[in-house]
C-alpha angles and dihedrals in degrees: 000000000000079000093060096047087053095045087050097044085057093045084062093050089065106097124232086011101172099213096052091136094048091050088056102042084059094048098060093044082064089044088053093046096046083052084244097141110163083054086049092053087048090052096053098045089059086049081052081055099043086054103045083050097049084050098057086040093065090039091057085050090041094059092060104092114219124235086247101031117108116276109267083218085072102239092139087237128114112265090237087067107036112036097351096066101093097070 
């Protein structure tokens, strides 16, 4: 198991590693089953930080309004055809 945890801690090294979740959340499985359980806290308070960023993360790409999404103004019409027609 001690392999694994190395292979996973270098996983996280990695920047912009798109399963970052997925890695630590394996990590602290091993952790568990090896009875480390402070590693395994630790662990579990950067996954809390993975998921509040990725959070904010979605909300920043949310608040871009698409060429056929509905008008924020609340027209019912596509924005392409009410403020976004101007484009």
């Amino acid at each position: 198991m001690a392999k694994a945890v190395s292979i996973l801690q270098k996983a996280l090294k990695v920047e912009d590693l798109d399963a970052r979740y997925d890695v630590l959340e394996r990590l602290r499985d091993l952790y568990l089953n090896m009875q480390n359980i402070e590693e395994a806290e630790q662990i579990e308070q950067e996954m809390k930080r993975e998921e509040e960023q990725n959070a904010q993360q979605k909300a920043a790409k949310k608040s871009k309004v698409g060429r056929n999404d509905p008008c924020p103004c609340g027209s019912g019409k596509k924005y392409k055809k009410c403020h976004g027609a101007g484009f």
